[in-house]
C-alpha positions as CSV (number, residue, x, y, z in Angstrom):
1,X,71.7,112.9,64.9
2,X,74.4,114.9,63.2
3,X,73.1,114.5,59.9
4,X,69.3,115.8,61.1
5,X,70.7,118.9,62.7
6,X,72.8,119.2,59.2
7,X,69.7,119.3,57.2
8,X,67.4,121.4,60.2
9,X,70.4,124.4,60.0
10,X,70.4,124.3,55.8
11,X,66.1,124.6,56.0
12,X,66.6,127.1,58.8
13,X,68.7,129.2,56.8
14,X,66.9,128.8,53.7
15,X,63.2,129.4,55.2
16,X,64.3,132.8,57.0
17,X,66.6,133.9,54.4
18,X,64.0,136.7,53.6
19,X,63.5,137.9,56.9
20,X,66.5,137.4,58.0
21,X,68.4,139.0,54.9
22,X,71.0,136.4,52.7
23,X,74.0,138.1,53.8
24,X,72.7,138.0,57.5
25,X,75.0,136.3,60.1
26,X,72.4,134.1,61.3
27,X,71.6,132.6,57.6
28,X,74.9,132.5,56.6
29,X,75.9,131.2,60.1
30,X,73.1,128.5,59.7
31,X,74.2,127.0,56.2
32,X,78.0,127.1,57.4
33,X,76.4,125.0,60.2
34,X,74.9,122.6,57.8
35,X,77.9,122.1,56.2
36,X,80.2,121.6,59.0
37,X,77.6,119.3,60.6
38,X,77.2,117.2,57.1
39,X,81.0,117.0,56.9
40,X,81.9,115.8,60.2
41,X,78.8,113.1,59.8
42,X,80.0,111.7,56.7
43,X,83.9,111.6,58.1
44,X,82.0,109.9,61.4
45,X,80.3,107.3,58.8
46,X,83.6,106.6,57.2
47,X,85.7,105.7,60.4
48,X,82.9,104.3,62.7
49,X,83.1,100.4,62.7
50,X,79.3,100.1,63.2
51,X,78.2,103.3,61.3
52,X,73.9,104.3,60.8
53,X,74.8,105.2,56.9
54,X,77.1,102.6,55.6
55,X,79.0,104.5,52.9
56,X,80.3,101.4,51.1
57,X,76.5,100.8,50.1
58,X,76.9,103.8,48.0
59,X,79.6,102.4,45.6
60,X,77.1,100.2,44.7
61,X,76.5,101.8,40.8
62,X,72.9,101.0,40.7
63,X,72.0,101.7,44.4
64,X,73.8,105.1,44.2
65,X,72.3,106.5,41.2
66,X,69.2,105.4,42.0
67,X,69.1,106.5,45.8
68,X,70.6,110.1,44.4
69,X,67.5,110.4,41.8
70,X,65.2,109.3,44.7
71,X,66.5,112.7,46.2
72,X,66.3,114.8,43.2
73,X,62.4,113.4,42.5
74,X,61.4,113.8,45.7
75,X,63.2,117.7,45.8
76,X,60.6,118.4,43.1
77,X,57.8,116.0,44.5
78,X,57.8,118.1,48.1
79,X,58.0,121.2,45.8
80,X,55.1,120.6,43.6
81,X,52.8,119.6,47.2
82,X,53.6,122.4,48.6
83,X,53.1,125.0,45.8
84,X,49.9,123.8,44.4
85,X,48.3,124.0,47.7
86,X,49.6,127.5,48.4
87,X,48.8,128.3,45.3
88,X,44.6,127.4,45.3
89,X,44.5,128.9,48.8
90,X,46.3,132.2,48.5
91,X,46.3,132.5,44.6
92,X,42.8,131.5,43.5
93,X,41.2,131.6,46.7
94,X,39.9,127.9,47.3
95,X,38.6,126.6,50.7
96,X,40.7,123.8,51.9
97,X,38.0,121.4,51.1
98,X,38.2,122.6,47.4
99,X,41.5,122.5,47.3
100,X,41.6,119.0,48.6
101,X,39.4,117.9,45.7
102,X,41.5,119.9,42.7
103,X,44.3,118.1,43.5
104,X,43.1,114.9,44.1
105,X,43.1,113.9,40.3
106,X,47.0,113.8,40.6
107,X,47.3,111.3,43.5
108,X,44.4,109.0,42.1
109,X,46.3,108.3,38.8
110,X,49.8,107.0,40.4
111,X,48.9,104.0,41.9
112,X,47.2,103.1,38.4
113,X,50.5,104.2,37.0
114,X,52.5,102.2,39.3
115,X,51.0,98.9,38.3
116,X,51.2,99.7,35.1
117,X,55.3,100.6,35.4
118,X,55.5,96.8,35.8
119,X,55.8,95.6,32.4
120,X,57.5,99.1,31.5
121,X,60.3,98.1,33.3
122,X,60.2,95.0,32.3
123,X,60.7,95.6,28.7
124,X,63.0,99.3,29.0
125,X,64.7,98.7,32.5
126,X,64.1,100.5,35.4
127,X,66.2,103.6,34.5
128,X,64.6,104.3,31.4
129,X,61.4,104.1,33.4
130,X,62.0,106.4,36.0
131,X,63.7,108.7,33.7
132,X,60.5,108.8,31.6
133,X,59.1,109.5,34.9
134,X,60.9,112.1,36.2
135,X,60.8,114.1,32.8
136,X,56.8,113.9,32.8
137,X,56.8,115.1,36.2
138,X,58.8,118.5,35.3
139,X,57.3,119.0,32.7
140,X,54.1,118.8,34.6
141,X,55.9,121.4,36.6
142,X,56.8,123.6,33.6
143,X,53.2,123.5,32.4
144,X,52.1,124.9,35.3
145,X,54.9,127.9,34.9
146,X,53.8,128.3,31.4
147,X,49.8,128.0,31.3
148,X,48.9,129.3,35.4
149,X,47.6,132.9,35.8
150,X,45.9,134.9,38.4
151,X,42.5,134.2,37.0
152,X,41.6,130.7,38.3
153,X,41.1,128.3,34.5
154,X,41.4,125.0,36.4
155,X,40.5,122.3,34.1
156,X,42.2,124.1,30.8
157,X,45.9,125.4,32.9
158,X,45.8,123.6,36.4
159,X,44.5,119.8,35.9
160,X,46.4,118.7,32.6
161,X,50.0,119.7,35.0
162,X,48.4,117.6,38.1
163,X,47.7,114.8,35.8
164,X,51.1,114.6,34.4
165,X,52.8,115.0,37.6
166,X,50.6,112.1,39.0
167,X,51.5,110.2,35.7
168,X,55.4,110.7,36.3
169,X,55.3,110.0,40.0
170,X,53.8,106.0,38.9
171,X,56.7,105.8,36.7
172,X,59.4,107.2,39.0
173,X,59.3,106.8,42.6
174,X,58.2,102.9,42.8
175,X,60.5,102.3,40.3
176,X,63.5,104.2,41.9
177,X,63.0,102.5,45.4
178,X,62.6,99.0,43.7
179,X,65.7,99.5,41.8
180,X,67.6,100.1,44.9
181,X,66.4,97.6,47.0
182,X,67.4,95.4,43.9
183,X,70.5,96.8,44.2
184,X,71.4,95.8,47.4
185,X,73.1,92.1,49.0
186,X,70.7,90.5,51.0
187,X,72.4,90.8,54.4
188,X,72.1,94.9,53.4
189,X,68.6,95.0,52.8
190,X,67.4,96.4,55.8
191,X,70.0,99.0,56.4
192,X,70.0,100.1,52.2
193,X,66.3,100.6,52.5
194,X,66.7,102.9,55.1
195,X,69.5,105.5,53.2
196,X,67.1,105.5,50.4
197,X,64.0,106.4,52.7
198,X,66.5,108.6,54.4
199,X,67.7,110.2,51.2
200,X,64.1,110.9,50.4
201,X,63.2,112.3,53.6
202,X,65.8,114.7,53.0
203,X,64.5,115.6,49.6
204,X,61.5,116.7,50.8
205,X,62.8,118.8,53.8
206,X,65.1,120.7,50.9
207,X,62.0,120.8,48.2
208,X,59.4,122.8,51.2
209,X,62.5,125.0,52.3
210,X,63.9,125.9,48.6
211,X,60.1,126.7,48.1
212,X,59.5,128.9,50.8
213,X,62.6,130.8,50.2
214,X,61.5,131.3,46.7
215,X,58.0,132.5,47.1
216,X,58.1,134.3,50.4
217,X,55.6,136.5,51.2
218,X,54.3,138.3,48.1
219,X,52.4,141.4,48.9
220,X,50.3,141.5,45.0
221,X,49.2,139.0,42.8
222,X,51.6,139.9,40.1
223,X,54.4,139.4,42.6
224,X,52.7,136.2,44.0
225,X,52.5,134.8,40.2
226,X,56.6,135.2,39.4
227,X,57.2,133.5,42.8
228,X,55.2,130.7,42.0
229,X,56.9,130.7,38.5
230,X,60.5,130.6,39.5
231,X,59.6,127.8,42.0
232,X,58.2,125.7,39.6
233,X,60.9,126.2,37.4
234,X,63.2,125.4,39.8
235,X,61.0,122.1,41.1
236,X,61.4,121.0,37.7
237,X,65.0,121.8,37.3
238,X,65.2,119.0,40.1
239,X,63.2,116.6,37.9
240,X,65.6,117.1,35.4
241,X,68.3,116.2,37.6
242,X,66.6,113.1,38.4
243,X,66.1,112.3,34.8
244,X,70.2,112.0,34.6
245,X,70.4,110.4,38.0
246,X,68.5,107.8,36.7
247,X,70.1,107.2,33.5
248,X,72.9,106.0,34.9
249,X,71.1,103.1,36.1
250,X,72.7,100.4,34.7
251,X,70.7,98.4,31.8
252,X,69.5,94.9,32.4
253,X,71.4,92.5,30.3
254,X,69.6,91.3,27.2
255,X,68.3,87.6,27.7
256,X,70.3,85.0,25.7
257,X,67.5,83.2,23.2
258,X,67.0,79.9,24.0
259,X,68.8,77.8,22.0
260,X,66.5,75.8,19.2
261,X,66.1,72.1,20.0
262,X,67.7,69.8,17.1
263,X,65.6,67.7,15.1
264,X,64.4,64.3,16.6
């Protein structure tokens, strides 16, 4: 409970900080709140003998790094929902219908991808994966900055960045969660699952709020276009993030080679 009225007063404070003002007492008051909250939570966790976030899981090396990239991905992931809808709607002017079908092409290639990942893993290890992953997905992100424009040029500036991002999500988010469930010791299974779904939830609650206080409420298209730029930017500055979170997955140890059978 403490922890979800932690992460409620940071997207408070980061949703109204236009109206409200960033120096207001109510913003300011609400991210003190989050901290102070988060705080007292994680001392809570530490001394509680049956805690709901057992902290010990996280000095598990592979199970923290890839938890924390989980929450850096999904940062950007939330980011990149949010913004290319708002961005068809209020940019270009789509119908919700149309807008539906634009970004479609994203979703449909990552459960492709995600079978696919499979061998990938296989053969690089899972942190190389989902870093591969995680750095298609931003730069997905800084196509979009790069190549989007007022003037609606779907197929040449909007679909190649939804491809890429659908690419990167295959690669990264199955193989995040999978490498911390590996992670885990079998009587922890159940309770590890839920800090990484946890740690994703919260990822995407951060990703919507950074994004609305980013682009706001532009009054002209120019204005609308440098929001949407500096919150791409910033989603994919996430992705990066994730990239090193997930190279410090540790590397799976190389197989010994059978040893050759001697002569009958």
């Amino acid at each position: 409970m403490l922890l979800t009225f932690a992460i409620a007063a940071l997207a408070l404070g980061l949703v109204k900080a236009e109206a409200w003002g960033w120096s207001s007492g109510r913003v300011l008051g609400s991210l003190a709140a989050a901290v102070i909250l988060a705080a007292v939570f994680w001392l809570r966790s530490a001394r509680h003998p049956v805690p709901i976030v057992e902290l010990p899981l996280l000095r598990i090396p592979a199970f923290a790094s890839a938890t924390l990239a989980a929450l850096l991905f999904t940062v950007a992931f939330a980011a990149m929902l949010l913004t290319s809808v708002l961005w068809c709607q209020q940019v270009w002017g789509y119908s919700a219908i149309r807008t539906g079908l634009a970004i479609a092409p994203g979703p449909l290639v990552v459960p492709v991808l995600a079978v696919a990942s499979g061998p990938v893993v296989r053969r690089l290890g899972a942190g190389r994966t989902a870093a591969a992953g995680c750095l298609l997905f931003a730069g997905g992100l800084a196509w979009w900055a790069l190549a989007l424009d007022t003037a609606p040029h779907y197929a040449a500036a909007f679909l190649p960045g939804m491809l890429v991002t659908g690419v990167g999500v295959g690669f990264a988010l199955p193989t995040l969660v999978g490498a911390a469930a590996a992670a885990l010791p079998p009587g922890r299974f159940a309770t590890g699952s839920a800090v990484t779904t946890m740690a994703r939830q919260t990822g995407a609650v951060l990703g919507v709020a950074v994004m609305v206080a980013l682009i706001g409420e532009p009054r002209t298209a120019e204005a609308a276009l440098t929001a949407f730029r500096h919150g791409w930017l910033t989603a994919a500055a996430a992705g990066a993030l994730a990239v090193a979170a997930a190279l410090a997955l540790p590397r799976p140890a190389p197989t010994a080679a059978a040893p050759a059978k001697a002569p009958a």
